[in-house]
Chimera marker file (.cmm) of the C-alpha trace (Angstrom):
<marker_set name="trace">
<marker id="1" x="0.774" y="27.128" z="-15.506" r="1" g="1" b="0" radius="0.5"/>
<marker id="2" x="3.304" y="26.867" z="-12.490" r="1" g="1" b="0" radius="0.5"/>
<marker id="3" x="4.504" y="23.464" z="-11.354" r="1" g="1" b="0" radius="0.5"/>
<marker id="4" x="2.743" y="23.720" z="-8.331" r="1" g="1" b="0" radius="0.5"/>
<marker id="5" x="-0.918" y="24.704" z="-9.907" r="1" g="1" b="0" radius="0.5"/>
<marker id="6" x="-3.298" y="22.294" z="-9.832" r="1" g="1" b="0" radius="0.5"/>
<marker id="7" x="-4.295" y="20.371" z="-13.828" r="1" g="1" b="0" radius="0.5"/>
<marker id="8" x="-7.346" y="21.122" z="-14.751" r="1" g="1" b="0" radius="0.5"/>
<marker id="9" x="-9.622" y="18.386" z="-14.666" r="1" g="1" b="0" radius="0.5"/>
<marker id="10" x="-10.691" y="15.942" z="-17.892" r="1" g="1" b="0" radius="0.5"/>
<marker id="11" x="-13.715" y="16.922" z="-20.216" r="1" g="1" b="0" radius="0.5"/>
<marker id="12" x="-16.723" y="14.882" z="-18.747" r="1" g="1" b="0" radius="0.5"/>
<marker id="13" x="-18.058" y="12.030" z="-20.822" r="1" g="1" b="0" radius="0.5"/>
<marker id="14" x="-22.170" y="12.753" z="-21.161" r="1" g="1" b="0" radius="0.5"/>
<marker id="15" x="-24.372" y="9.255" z="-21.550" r="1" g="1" b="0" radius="0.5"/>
<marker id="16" x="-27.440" y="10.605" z="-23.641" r="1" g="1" b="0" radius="0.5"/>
<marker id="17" x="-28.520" y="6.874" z="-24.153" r="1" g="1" b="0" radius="0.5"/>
<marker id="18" x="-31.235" y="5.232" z="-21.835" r="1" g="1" b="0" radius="0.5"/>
<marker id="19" x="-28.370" y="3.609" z="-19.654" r="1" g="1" b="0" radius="0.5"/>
<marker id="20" x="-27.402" y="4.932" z="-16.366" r="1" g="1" b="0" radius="0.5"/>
<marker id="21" x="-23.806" y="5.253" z="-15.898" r="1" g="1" b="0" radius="0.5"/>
<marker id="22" x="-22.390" y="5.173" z="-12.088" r="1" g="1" b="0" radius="0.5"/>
<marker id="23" x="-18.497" y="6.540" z="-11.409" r="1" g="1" b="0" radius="0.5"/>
<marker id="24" x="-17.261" y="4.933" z="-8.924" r="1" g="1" b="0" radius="0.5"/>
<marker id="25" x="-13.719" y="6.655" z="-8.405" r="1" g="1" b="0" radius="0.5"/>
<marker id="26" x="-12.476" y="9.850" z="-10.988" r="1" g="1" b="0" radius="0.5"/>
<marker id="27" x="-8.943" y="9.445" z="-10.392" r="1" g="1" b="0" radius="0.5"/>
<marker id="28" x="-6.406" y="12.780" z="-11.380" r="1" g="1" b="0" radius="0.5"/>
<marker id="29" x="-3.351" y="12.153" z="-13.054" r="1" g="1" b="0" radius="0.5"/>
<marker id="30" x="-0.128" y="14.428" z="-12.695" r="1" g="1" b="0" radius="0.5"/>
<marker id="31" x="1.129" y="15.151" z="-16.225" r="1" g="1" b="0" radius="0.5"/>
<marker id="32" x="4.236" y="14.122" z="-17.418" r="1" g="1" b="0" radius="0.5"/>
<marker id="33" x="7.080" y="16.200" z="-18.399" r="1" g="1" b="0" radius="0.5"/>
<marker id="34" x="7.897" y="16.563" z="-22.453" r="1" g="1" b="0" radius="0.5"/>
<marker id="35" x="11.025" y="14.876" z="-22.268" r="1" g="1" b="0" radius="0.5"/>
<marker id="36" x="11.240" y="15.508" z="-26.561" r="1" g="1" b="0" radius="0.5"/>
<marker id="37" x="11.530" y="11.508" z="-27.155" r="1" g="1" b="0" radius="0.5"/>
<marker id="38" x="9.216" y="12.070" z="-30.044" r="1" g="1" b="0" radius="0.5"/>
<marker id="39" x="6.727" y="9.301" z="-28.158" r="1" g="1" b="0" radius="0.5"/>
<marker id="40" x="2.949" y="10.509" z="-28.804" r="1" g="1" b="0" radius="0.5"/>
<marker id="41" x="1.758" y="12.435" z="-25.607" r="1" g="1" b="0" radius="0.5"/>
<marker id="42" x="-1.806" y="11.120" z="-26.317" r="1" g="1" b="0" radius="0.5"/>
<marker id="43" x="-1.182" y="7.650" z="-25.517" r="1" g="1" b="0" radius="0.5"/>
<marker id="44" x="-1.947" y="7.183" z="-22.422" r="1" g="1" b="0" radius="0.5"/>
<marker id="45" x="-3.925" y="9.824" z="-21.397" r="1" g="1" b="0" radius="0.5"/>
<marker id="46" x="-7.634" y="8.224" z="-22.655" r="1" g="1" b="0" radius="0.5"/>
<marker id="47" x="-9.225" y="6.223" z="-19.981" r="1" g="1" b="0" radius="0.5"/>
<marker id="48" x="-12.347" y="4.443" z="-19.909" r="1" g="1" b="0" radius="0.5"/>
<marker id="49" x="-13.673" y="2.956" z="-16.701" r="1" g="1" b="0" radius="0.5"/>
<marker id="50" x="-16.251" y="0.372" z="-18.919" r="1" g="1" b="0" radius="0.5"/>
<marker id="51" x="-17.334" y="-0.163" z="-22.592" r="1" g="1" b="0" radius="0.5"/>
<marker id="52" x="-20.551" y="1.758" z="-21.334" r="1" g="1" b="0" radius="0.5"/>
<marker id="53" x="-17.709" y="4.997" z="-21.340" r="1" g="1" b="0" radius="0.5"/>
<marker id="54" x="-16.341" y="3.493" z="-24.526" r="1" g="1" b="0" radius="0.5"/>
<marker id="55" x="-19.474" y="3.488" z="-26.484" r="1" g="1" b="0" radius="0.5"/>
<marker id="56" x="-20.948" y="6.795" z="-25.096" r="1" g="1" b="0" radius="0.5"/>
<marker id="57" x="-17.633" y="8.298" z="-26.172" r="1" g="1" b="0" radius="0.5"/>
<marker id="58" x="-17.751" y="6.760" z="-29.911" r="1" g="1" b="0" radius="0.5"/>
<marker id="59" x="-14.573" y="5.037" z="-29.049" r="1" g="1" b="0" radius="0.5"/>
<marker id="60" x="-15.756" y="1.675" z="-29.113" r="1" g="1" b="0" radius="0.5"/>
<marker id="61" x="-14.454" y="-1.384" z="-30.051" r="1" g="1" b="0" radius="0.5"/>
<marker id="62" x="-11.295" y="0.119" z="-29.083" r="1" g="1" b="0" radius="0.5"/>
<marker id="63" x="-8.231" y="-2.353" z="-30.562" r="1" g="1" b="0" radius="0.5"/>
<marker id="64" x="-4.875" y="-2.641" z="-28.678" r="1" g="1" b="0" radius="0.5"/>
<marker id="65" x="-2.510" y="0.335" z="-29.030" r="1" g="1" b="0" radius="0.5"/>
<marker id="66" x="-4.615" y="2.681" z="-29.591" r="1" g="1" b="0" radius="0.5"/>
<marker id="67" x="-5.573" y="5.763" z="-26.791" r="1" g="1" b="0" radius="0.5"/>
<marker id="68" x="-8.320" y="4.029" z="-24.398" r="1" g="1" b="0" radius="0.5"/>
<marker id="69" x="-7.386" y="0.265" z="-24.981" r="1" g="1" b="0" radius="0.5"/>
<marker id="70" x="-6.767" y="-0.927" z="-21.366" r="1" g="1" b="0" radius="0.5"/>
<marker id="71" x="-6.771" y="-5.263" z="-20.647" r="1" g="1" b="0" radius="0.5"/>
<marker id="72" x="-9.894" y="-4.974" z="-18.435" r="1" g="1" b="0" radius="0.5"/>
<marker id="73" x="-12.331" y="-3.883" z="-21.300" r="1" g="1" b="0" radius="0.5"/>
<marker id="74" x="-10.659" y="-6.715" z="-23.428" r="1" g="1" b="0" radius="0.5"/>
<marker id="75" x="-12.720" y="-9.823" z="-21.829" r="1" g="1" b="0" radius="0.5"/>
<marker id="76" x="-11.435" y="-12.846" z="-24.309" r="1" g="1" b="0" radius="0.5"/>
<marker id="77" x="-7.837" y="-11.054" z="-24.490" r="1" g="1" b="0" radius="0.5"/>
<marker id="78" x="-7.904" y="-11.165" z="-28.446" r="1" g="1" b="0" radius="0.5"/>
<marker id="79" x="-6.586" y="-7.348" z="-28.921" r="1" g="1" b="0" radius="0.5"/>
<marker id="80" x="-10.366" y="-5.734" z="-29.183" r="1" g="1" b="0" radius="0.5"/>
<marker id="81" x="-11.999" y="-4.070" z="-26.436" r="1" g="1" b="0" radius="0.5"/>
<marker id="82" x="-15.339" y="-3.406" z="-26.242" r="1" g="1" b="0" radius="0.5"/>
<marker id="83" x="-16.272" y="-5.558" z="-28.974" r="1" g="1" b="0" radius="0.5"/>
<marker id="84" x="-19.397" y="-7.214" z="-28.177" r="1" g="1" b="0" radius="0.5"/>
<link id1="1" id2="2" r="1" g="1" b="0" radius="0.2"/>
<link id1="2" id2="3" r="1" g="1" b="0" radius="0.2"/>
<link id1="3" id2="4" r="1" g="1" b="0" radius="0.2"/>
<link id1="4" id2="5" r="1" g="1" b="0" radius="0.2"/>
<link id1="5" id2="6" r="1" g="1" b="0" radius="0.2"/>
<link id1="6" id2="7" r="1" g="1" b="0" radius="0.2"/>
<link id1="7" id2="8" r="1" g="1" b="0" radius="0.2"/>
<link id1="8" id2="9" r="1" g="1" b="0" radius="0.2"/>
<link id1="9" id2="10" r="1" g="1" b="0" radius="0.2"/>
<link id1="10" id2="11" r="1" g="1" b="0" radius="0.2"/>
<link id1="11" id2="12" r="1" g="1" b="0" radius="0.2"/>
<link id1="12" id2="13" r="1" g="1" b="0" radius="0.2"/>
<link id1="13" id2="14" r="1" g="1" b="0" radius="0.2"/>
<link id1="14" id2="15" r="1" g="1" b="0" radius="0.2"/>
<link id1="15" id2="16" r="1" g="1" b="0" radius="0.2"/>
<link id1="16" id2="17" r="1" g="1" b="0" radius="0.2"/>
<link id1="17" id2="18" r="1" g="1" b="0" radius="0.2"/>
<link id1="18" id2="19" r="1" g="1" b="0" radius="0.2"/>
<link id1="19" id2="20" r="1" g="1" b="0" radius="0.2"/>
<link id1="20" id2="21" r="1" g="1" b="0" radius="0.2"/>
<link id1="21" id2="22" r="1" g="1" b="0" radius="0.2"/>
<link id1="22" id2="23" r="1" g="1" b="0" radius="0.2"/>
<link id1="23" id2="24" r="1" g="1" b="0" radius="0.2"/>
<link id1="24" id2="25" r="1" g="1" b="0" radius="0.2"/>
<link id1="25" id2="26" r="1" g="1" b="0" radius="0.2"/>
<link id1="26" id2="27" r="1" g="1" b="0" radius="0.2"/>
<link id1="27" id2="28" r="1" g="1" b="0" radius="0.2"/>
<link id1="28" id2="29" r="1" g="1" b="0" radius="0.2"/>
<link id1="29" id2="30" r="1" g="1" b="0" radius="0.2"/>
<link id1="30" id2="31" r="1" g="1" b="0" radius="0.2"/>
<link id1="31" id2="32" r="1" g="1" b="0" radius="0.2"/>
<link id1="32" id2="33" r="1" g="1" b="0" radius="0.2"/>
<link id1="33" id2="34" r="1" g="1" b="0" radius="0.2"/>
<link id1="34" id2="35" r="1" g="1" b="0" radius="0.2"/>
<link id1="35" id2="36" r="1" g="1" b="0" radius="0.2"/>
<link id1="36" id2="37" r="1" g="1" b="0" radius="0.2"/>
<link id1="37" id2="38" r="1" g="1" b="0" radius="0.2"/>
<link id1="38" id2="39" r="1" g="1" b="0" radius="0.2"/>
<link id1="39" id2="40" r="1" g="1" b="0" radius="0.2"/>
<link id1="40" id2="41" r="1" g="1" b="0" radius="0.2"/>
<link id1="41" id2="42" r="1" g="1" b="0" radius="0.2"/>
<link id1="42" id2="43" r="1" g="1" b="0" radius="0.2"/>
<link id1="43" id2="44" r="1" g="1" b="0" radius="0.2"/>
<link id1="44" id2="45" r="1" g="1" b="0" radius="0.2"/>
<link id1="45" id2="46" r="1" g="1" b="0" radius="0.2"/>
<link id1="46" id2="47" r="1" g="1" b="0" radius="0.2"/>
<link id1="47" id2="48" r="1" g="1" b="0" radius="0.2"/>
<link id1="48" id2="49" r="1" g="1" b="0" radius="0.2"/>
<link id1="49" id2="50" r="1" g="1" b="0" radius="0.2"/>
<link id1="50" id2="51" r="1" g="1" b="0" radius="0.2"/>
<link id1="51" id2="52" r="1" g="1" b="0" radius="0.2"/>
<link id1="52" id2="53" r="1" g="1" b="0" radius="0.2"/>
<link id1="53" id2="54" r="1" g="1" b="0" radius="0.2"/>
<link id1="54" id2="55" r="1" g="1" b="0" radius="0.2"/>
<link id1="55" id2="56" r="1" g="1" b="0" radius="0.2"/>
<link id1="56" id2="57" r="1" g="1" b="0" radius="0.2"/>
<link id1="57" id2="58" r="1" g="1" b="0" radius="0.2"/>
<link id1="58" id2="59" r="1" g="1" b="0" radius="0.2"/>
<link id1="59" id2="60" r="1" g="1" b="0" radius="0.2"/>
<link id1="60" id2="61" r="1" g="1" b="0" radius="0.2"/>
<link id1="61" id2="62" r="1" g="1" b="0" radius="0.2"/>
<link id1="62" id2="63" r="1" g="1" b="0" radius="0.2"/>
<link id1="63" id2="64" r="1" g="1" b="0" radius="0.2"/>
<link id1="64" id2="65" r="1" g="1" b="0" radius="0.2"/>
<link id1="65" id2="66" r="1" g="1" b="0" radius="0.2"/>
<link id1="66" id2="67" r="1" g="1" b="0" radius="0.2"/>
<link id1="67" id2="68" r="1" g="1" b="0" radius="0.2"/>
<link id1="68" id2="69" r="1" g="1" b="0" radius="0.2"/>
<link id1="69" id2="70" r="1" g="1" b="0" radius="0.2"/>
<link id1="70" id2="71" r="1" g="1" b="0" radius="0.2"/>
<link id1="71" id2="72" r="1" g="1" b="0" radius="0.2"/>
<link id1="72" id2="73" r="1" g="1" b="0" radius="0.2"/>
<link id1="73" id2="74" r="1" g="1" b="0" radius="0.2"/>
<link id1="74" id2="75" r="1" g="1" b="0" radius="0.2"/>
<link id1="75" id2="76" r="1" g="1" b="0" radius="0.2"/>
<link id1="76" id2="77" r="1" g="1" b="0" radius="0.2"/>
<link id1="77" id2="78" r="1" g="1" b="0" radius="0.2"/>
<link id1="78" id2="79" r="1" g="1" b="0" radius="0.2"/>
<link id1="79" id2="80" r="1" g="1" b="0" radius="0.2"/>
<link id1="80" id2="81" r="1" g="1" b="0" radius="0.2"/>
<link id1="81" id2="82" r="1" g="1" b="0" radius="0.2"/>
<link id1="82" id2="83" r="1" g="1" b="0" radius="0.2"/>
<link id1="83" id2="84" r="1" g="1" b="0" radius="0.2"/>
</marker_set>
């Protein structure tokens, strides 16, 4: 891949339970360059727009620190989203 090629876009999450699931924005992400710092590449690129995506996805309850976690699925702030 050149720089100037175009990612290719995230797997889709699939809902197969009875609950309808509406995407409001899909946001693409430029990747970041390997810079060898031995962090975990991973991290940050799981993103879940509700616990709906969460659960479909298995991830759910997703704790803090872990690939997905993000403040605004963590309602009472106590380090677990998705938990209820």
């Amino acid at each position: 891949m050149t720089p100037e090629s175009e990612p290719e876009p995230a797997a889709t999450v699939t809902v197969t339970a009875k609950e309808t699931v509406k995407v409001s924005r899909t946001v693409t992400a430029q990747a970041e360059a390997d810079t060898g710092s031995g962090s975990d590449a991973d991290s940050g690129s799981t993103h879940y727009a509700n616990c709906t995506e969460a659960r479909a996805a298995g991830a759910a309850p997703v704790h803090r620190g872990e690939p997905g976690y993000a403040s605004h699925l963590d309602r009472d702030n106590d380090g677990v989203a998705c938990d209820s």
